[in-house]
C-alpha positions as CSV (number, residue, x, y, z in Angstrom):
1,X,-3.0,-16.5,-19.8
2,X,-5.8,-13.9,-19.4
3,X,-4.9,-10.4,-18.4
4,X,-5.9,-7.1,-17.7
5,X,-3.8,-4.5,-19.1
6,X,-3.3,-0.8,-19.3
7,X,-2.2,0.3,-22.8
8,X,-2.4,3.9,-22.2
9,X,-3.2,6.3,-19.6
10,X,-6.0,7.6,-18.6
11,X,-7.7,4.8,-20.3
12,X,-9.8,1.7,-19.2
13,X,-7.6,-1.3,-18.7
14,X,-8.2,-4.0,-21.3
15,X,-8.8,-8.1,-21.2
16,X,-6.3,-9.7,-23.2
17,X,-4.8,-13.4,-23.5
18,X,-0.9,-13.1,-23.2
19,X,1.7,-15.3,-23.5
20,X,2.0,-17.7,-20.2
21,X,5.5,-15.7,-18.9
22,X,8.6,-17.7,-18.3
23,X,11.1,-17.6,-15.3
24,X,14.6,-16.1,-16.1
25,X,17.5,-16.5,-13.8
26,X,16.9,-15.6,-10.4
27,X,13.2,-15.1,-11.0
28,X,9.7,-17.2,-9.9
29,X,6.6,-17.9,-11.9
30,X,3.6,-17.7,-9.9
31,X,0.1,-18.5,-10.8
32,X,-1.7,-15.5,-8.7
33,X,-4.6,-16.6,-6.6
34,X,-5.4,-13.1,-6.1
35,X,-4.4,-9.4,-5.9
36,X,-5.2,-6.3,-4.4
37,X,-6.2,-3.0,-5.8
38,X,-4.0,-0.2,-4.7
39,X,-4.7,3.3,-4.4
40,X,-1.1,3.4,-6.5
41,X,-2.8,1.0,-9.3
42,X,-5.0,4.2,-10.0
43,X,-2.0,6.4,-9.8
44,X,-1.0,4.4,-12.5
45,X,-3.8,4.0,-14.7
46,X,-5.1,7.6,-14.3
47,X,-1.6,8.8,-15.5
48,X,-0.5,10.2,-12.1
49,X,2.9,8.6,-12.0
50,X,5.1,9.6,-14.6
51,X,6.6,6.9,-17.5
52,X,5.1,3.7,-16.7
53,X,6.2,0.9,-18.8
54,X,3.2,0.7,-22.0
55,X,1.1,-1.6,-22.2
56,X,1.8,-2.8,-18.2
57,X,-0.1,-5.4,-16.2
58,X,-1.5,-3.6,-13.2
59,X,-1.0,-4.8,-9.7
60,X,1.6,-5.5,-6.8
61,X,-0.5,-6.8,-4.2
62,X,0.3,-10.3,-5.3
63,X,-0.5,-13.7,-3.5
64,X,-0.2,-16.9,-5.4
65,X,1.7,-20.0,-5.3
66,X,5.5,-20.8,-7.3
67,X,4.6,-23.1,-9.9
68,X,8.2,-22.6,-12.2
69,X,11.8,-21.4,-10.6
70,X,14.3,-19.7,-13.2
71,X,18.2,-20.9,-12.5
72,X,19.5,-20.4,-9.2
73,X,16.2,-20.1,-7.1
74,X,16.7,-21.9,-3.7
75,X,14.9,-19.8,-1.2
76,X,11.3,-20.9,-3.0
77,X,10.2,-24.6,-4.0
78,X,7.4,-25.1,-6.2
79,X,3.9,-25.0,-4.4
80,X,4.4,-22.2,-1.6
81,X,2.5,-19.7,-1.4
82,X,4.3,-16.5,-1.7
83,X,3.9,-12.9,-1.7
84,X,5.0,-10.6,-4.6
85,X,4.9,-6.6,-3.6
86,X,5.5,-3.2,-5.2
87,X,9.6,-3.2,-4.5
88,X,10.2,-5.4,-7.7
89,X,14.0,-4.5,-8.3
90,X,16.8,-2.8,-6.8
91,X,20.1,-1.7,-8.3
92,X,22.2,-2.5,-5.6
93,X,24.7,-0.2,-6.0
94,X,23.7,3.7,-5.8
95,X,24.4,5.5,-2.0
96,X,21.0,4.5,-1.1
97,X,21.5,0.7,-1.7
98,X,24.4,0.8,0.1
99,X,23.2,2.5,2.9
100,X,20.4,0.5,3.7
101,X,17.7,2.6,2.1
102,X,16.7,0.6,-0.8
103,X,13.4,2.2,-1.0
104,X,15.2,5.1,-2.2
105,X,16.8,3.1,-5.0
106,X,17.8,5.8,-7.8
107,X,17.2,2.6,-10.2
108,X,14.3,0.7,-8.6
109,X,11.5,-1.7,-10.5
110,X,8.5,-1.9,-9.5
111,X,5.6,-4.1,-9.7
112,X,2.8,-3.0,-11.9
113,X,4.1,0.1,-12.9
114,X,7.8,-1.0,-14.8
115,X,7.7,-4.6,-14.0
116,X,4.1,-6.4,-14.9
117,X,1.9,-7.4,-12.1
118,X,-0.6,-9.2,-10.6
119,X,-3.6,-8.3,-12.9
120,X,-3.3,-11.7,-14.4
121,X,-3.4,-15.3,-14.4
122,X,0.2,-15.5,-13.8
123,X,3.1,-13.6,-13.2
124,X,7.1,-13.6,-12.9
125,X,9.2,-11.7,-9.9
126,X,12.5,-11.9,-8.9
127,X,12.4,-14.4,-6.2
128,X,14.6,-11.7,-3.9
129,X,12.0,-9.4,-3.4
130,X,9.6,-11.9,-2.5
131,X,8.1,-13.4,0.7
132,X,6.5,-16.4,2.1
133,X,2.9,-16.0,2.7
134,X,1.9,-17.6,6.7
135,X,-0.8,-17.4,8.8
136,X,-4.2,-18.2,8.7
137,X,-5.3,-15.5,5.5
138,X,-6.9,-16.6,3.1
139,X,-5.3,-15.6,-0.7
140,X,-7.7,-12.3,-0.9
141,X,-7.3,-11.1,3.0
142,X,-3.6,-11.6,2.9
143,X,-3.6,-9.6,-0.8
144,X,-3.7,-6.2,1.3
145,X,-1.2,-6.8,3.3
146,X,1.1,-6.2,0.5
147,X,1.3,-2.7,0.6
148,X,-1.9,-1.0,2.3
149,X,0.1,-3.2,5.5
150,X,3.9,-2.7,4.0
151,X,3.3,0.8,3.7
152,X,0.8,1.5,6.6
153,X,3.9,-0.1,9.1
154,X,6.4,2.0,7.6
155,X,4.3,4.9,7.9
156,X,3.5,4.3,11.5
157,X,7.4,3.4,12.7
158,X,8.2,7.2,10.8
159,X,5.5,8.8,13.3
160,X,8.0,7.8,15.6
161,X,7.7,5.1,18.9
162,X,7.1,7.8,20.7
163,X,4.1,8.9,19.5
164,X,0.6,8.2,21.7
165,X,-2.3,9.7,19.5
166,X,-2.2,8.7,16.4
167,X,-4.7,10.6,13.6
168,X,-4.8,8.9,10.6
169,X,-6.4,10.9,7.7
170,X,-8.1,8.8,5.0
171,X,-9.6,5.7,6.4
172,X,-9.3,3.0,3.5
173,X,-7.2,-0.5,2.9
174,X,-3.7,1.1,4.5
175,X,-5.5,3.2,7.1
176,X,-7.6,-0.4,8.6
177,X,-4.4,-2.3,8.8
178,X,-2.5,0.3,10.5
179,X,-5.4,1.2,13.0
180,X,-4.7,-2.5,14.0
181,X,-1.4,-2.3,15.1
182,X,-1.3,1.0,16.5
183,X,-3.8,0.0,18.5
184,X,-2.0,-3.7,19.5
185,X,0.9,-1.5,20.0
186,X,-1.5,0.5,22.6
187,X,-1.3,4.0,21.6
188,X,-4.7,5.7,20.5
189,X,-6.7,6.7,17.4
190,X,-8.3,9.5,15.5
191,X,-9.3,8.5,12.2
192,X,-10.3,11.2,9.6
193,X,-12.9,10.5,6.9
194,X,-14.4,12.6,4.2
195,X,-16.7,15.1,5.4
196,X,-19.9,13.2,5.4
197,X,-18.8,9.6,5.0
198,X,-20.5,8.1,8.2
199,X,-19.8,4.2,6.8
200,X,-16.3,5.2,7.4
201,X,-15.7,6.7,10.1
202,X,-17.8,3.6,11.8
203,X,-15.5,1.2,10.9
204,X,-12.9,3.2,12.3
205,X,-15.0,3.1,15.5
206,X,-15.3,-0.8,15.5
207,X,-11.5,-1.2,14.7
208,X,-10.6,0.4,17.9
209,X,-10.2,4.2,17.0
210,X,-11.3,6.7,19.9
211,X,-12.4,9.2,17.8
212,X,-13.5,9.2,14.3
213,X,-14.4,12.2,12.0
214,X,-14.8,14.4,9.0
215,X,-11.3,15.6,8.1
216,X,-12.1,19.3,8.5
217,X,-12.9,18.5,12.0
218,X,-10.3,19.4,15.0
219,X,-9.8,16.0,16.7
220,X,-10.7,15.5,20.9
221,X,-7.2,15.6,21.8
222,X,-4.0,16.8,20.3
223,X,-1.9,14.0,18.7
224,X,1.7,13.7,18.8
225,X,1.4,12.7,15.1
226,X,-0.4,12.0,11.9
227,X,-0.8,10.0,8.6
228,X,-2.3,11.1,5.9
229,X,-2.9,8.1,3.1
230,X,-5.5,10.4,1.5
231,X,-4.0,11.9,-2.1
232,X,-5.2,15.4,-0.9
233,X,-2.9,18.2,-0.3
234,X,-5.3,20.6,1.5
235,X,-4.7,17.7,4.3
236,X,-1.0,18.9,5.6
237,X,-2.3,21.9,6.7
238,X,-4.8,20.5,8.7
239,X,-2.8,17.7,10.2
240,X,0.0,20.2,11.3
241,X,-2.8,22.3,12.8
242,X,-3.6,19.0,14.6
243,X,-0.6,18.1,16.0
244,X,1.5,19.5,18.8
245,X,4.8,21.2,19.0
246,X,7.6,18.1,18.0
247,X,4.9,16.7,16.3
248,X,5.1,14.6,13.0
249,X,3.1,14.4,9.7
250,X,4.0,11.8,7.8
251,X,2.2,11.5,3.6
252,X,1.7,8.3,3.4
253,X,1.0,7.8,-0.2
254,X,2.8,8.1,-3.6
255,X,1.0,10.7,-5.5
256,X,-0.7,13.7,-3.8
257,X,-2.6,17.0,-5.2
258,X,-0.9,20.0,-4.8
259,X,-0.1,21.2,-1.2
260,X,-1.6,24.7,-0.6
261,X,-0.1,27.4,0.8
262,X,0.2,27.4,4.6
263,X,1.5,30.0,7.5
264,X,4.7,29.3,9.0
265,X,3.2,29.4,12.6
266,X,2.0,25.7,11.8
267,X,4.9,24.2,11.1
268,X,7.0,26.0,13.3
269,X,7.3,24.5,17.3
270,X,9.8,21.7,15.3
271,X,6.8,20.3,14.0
272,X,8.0,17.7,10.9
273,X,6.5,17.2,7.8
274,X,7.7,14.2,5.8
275,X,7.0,11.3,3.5
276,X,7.0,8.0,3.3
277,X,9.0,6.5,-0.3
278,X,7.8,2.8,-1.3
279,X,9.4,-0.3,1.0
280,X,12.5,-2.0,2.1
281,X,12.7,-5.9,2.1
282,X,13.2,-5.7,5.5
283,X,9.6,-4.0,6.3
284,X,8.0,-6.9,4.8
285,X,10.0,-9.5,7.4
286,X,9.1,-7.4,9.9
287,X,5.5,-6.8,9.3
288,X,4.4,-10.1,7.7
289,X,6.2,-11.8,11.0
290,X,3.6,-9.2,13.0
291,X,0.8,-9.2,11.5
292,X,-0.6,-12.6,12.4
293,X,0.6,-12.2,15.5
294,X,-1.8,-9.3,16.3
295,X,-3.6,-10.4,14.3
296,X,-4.3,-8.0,11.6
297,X,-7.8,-9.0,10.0
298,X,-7.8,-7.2,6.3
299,X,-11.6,-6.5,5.1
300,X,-11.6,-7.0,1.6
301,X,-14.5,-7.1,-1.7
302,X,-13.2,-9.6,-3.7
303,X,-14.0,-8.8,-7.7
304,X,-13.5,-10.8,-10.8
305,X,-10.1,-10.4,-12.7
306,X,-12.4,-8.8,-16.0
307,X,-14.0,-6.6,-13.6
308,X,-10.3,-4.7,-12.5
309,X,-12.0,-1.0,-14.0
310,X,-15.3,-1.7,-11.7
311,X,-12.9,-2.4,-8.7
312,X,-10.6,0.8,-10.1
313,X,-14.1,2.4,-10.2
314,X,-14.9,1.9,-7.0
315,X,-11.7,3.0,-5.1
316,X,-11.8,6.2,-7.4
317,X,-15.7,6.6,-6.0
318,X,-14.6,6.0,-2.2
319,X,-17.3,2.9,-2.3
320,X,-14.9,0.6,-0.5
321,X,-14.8,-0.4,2.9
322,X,-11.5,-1.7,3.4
323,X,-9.5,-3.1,0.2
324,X,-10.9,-4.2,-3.2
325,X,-9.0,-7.5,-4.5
326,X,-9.1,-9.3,-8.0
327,X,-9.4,-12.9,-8.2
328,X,-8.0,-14.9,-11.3
């Protein structure tokens, strides 16, 4: 099968023809009609994240349909279309496990980073941590949803149900989704661009946001919480400036800059700053049962599978509108 692969980091991925994989026990083998490029997936490649596996297929925004099933697979049959995300593995066992907080796995696999990904012609997943792909998206608009959504909804239930004004900070393939269903769940949004990037905040404006501006900007009204998806420190300050006493800032992503120094007068009011760590199984019921619903419509570019470091490229450069996704 063709492949895109990283060998080391910091370098350009790399087109390769690689065994076709083979289901073991418990796992799928899925021919990928397309995945997304995650702001993670350059984590990865730009040597970010700590101890990937080398070389690694790239990518864990996977949709493509079960053509193999390893021994014992019963909740797939071959030809549906499935969904393949960043939670690859669990251990099942540590206190997190047990306690229902498998995102916090202290021995956890992941998709495109120890486990390879999507960035190919065809992968293997273990059939647990994977889900069945409705709705009316096609392959490349339900790609996103993988984790810009899985991610985005998780983020959005930590701001709390409580929480009426919303500012989101760093309006790319999580921030679009998430817009969507703050908004269907009727509470109101700020989005928070880069300084300058008009394009952006636009499409905020046509997906429903009240308010959209550069992120050194105070908003029009003081929100009861914030996301930041942006990888940029210098952000919790100003989102905890932003937010009212009992307010929340939740960091989104997996990999941020360094988070300056900031006076206690901003945090204080029981103001609470937190993150958001990868996914539980039951996120993705929730939110891939929701989004259709809604429903969530993902804006994607759609590039070639050999042209993964232009799409990489391109989410470095902030060029995208909405989500960039390969196509086999």
């Amino acid at each position: 099968m063709k492949a895109m692969i990283l060998e080391r980091a910091g370098a350009p991925l790399t087109s390769a023809e690689l065994p076709d994989p083979v289901p073991g026990p418990g796992q799928v083998l899925v021919r990928v009609a397309a995945c997304g490029v995650c702001r993670t997936d350059l984590h990865v490649v730009d040597g970010e994240l700590p101890d990937p596996k080398l070389p690694i297929v790239p990518g864990h925004e996977i949709v493509g349909t079960v053509i193999g099933l390893g021994a014992g697979v019963e909740r797939f049959r071959e030809g549906e279309r499935i969904g393949v995300p960043w939670l690859g593995r669990t251990c099942g066992h540590c206190r997190h496990c047990l306690a229902d907080a498998e995102n916090l796995c202290d021995e956890p696999g992941f998709t495109g980073y120890q486990i390879d990904g999507g960035y190919a012609e065809m992968t293997v997943a273990d059939a647990r941590y994977c889900f069945p792909i409705r709705g009316g998206y096609s392959d490349a608009e339900a790609a996103p949803l993988l984790c810009a959504g899985l991610i985005g909804y998780r983020s959005l239930r930590m701001a709390g149900d409580d929480a009426e004004h919303i500012g989101i900070y760093g309006f790319g393939a999580a921030a679009h989704i998430v817009a969507q269903v703050a908004r269907h769940q009727g509470r109101t949004v700020y989005a928070f661009t880069r300084p300058g990037d008009e394009n952006a905040q636009q499409f905020a404006r046509t997906l429903g946001a009240a308010w959209a501006g550069p992120s050194d900007a105070a908003p029009a009204a003081e929100l009861d919480a914030a996301i930041i998806f942006a990888p940029v420190g210098a952000l919790v300050p100003a989102a905890l400036r932003a937010v009212r006493k009992g307010g929340t800032v939740v960091c989104g992503g997996i990999h941020m800059s360094e988070i300056p120094a900031f006076p206690y007068d901003i945090l204080w009011g029981e103001r609470v700053l937190r993150s958001v760590a990868n996914l539980t199984r039951q996120d993705a019921v929730e939110f891939l049962d929701l989004a259709p619903k809604i429903p969530v419509k993902t804006s994607v570019e759609i590039f070639e599978l050999g042209d993964a470091n232009a799409a990489l490229d391109s989410l470095r450069a902030g060029r995208l509108t909405g989500a960039a996704v390969l196509v086999p």
